[in-house]
C-alpha positions as semicolon CSV with decimal commas, in nm:
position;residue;x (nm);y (nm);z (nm)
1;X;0,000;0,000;0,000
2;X;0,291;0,254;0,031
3;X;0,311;0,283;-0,353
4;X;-0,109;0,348;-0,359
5;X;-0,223;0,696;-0,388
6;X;-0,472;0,826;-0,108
7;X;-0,759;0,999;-0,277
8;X;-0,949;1,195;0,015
9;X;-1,231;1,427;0,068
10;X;-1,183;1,529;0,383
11;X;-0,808;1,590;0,448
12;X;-0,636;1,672;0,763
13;X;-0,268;1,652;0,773
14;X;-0,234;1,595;1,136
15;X;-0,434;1,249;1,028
16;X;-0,193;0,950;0,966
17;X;-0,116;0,811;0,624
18;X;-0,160;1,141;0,395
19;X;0,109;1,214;0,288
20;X;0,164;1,571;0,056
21;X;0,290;1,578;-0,251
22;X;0,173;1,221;-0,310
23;X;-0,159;1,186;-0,187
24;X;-0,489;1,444;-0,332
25;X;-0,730;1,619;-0,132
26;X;-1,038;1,605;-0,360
27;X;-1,377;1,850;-0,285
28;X;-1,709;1,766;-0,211
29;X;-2,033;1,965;-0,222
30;X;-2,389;1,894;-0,277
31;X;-2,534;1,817;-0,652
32;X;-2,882;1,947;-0,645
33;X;-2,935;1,902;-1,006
34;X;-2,780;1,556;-1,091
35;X;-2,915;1,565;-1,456
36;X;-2,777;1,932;-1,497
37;X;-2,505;1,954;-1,265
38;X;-2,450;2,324;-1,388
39;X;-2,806;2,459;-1,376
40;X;-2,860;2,785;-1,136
41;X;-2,459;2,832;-1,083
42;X;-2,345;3,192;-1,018
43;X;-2,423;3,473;-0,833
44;X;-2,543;3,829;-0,811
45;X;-2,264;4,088;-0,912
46;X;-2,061;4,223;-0,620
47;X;-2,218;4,593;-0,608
48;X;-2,621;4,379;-0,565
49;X;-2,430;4,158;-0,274
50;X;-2,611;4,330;0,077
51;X;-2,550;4,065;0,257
52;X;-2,187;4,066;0,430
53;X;-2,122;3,748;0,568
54;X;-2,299;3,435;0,592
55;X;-2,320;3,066;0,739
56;X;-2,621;2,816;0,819
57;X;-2,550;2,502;0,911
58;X;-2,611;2,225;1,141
59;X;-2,427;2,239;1,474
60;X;-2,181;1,918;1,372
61;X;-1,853;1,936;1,597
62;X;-1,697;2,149;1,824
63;X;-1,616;2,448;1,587
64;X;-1,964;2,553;1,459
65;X;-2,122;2,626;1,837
66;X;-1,828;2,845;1,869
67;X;-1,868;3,050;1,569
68;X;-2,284;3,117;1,676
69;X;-2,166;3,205;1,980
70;X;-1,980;3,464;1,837
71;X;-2,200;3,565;1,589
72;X;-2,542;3,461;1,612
73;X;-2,804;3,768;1,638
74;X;-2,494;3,998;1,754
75;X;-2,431;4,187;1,458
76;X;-2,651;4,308;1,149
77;X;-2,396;4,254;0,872
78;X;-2,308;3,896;1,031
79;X;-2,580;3,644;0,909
80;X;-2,524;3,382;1,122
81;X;-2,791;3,079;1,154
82;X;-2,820;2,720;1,252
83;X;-2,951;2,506;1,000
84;X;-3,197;2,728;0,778
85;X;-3,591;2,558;0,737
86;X;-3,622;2,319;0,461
87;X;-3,761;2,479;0,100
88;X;-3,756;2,319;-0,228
89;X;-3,397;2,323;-0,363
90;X;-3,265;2,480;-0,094
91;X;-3,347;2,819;-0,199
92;X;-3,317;3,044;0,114
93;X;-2,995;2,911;0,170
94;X;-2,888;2,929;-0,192
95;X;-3,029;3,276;-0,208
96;X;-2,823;3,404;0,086
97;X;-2,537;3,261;-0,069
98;X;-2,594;3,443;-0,368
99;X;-2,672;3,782;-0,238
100;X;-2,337;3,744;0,037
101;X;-2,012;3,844;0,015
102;X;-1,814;3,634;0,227
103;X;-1,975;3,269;0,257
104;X;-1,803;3,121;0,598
105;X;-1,710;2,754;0,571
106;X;-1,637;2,614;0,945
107;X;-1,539;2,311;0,989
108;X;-1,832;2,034;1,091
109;X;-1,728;1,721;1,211
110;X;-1,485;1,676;0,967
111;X;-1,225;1,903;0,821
112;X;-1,397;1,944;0,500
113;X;-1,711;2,101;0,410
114;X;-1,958;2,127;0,114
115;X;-1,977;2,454;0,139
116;X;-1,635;2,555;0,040
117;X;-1,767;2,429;-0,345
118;X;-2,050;2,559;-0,292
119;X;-1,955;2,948;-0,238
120;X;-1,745;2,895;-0,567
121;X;-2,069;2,765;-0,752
122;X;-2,255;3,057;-0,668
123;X;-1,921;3,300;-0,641
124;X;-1,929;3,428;-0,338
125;X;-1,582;3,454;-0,152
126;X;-1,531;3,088;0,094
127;X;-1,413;3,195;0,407
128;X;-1,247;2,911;0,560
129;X;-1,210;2,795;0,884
130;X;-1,054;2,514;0,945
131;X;-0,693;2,424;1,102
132;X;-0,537;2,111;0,899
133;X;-0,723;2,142;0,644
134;X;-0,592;2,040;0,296
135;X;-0,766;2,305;0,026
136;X;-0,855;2,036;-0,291
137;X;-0,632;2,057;-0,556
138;X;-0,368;2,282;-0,386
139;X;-0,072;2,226;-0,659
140;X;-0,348;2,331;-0,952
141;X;-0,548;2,600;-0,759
142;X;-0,413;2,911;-0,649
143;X;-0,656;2,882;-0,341
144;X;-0,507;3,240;-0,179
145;X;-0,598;3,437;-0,475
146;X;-1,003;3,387;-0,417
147;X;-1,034;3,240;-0,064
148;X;-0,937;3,343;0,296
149;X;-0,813;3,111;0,558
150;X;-0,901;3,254;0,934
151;X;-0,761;3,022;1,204
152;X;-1,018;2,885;1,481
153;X;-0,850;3,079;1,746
154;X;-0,959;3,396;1,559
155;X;-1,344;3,327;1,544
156;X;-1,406;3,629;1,774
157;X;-1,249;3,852;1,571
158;X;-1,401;3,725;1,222
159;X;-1,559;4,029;1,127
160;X;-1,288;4,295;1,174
161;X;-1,081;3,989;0,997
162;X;-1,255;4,074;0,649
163;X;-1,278;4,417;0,709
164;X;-0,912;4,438;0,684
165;X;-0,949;4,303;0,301
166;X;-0,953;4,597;0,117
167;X;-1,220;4,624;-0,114
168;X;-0,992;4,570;-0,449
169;X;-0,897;4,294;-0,281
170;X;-1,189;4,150;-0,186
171;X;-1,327;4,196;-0,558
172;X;-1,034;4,005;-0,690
173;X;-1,103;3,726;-0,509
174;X;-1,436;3,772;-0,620
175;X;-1,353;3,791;-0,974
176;X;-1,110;3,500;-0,918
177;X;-1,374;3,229;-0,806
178;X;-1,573;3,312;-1,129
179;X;-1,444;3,493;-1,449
180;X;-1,107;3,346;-1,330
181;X;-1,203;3,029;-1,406
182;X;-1,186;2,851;-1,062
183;X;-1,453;2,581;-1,133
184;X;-1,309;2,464;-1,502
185;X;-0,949;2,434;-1,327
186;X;-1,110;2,185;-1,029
187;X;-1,282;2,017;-1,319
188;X;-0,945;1,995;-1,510
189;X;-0,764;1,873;-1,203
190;X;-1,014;1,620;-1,129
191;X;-0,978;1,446;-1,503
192;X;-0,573;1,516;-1,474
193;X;-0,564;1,289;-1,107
194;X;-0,816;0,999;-1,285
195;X;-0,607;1,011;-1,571
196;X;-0,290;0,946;-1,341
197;X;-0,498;0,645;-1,150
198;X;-0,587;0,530;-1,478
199;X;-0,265;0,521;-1,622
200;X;-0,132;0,321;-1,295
201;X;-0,429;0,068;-1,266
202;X;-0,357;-0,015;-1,648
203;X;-0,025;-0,046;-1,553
204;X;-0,101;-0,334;-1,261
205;X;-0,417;-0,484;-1,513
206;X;-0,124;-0,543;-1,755
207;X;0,109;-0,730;-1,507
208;X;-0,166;-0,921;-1,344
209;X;-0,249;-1,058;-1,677
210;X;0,082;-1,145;-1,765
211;X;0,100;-1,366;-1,422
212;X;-0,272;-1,491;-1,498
213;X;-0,106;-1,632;-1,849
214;X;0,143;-1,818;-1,624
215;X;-0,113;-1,977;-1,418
216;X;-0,132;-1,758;-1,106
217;X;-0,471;-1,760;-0,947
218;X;-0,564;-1,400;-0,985
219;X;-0,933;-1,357;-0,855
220;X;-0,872;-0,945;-0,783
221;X;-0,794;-0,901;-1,160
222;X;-1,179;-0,911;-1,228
223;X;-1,252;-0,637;-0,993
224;X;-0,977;-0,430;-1,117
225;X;-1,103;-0,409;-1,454
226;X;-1,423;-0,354;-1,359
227;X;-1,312;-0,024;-1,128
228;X;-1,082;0,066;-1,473
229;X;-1,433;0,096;-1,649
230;X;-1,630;0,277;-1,386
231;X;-1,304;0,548;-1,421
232;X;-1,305;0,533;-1,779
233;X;-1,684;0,605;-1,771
234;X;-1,617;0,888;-1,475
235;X;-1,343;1,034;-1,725
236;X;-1,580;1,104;-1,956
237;X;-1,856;1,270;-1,752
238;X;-1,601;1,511;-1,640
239;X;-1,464;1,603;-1,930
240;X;-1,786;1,670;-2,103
241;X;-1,866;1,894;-1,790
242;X;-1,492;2,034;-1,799
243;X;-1,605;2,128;-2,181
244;X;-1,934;2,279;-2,091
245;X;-1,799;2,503;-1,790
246;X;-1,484;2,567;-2,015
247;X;-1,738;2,751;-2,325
248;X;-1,934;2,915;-2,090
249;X;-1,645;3,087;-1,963
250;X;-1,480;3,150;-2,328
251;X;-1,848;3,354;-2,398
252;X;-1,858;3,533;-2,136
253;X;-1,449;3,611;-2,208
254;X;-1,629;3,701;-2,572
255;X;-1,889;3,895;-2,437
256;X;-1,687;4,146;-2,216
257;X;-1,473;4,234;-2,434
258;X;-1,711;4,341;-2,714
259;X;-1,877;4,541;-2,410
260;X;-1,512;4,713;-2,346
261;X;-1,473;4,807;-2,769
């Protein structure tokens, strides 16, 4: 298992057996839309964002209780909630993400959270806290340039935290988790890392055969081939999605710039 690469969702580095460098941290979020996986992305422009910072969520682990501590019902511009009531596609909470300008990811019970996707989908800036945490994709994604990292300690002093991003910063970050292209580079990286699994599962497929041809008793080599497929058939998905997020972004490239002639 030492050669094996550790594909993980929710990666903490003070965890045993990741290793960086050789093991990927890969995202997660919610698909609402399995059939169109890209319907009702994206977000209000930055000048129609009024709200300034917000988080529901269900109170999973230690770190979430301290953050409504903090911050539930103690400041206007800090929309902080437990879990919001169920609607049909989520749309309150969907809503507020759209209409926010900081969307804070803490930490649940695990390191990871759906939400850090999520704020990309619908471009609002992730806020992320969570010590140990291993962004997805950090050798592709320049995670800095459109996210902030606050450390738990800090939680009290969250607000004044973005306050001190100036507001051209802020926007680039903005402008970085949409026009910049943030979601076609995770889709990129994802078909680049099942590519490289690919590559080294053929790799074993043609060995084991070999021994199978000299008689070895083989009975994983079925089950190997079989998880080759289900990649092969994953490979595709995401490149036809990496495609479709990839033109959207080339017209709306197009677009601006005949605006700006």
């Amino acid at each position: 298992m030492g050669t094996c690469i550790r594909a993980i969702c929710n990666t903490d580095v003070e965890k045993a057996g990741f290793e960086l460098g050789k093991d990927v941290s890969l995202p997660e979020t919610n698909v609402r839309y399995p059939q169109n996986p890209l319907q009702n992305l994206g977000g209000k422009p930055p000048s129609k964002r009024i709200v300034f910072a917000f988080f529901a969520g269900k109170m999973h682990g230690y770190l979430r209780p301290i953050l409504l501590r903090n911050w539930e019902n103690k400041d206007p511009d800090m929309k902080i909630f437990k879990k919001l009531p169920k609607v049909k596609d989520d749309k309150n909470y969907v809503d507020y993400m759209k209409s926010s300008k900081f969307c804070i990811c803490a930490k649940g019970s695990e390191v990871n959270s759906p939400r850090v996707v999520e704020a990309i989908f619908y471009e609002c800036v992730p806020v992320i806290i969570s010590d140990n945490f291993v962004p997805p994709f950090f050798e592709v994604l320049d995670w800095e340039s459109f996210a902030v990292f606050v450390p738990e300690k800090d939680i009290p002093d969250l607000k004044n935290i973005l306050l001190s991003i100036p507001d051209k910063r802020r926007l680039y970050k903005h402008m970085a988790a949409c026009e910049d292209d943030a979601f076609s580079k995770l889709l990129f990286a994802c078909c680049q890392h099942l590519r490289r699994v690919m590559a080294k599962n053929h790799t074993m497929i043609v060995n084991m055969e070999a021994l199978g041809a000299r008689g070895v008793a083989l009975d994983s080599l079925d089950a190997l081939i079989n998880t080759h497929e289900r990649h092969r058939v994953l490979l595709e998905k995401l490149n036809s999605l990496f495609n479709q997020a990839k033109a959207g972004v080339c017209e709306e490239e197009s677009n601006a710039k005949k605006m700006n002639e």
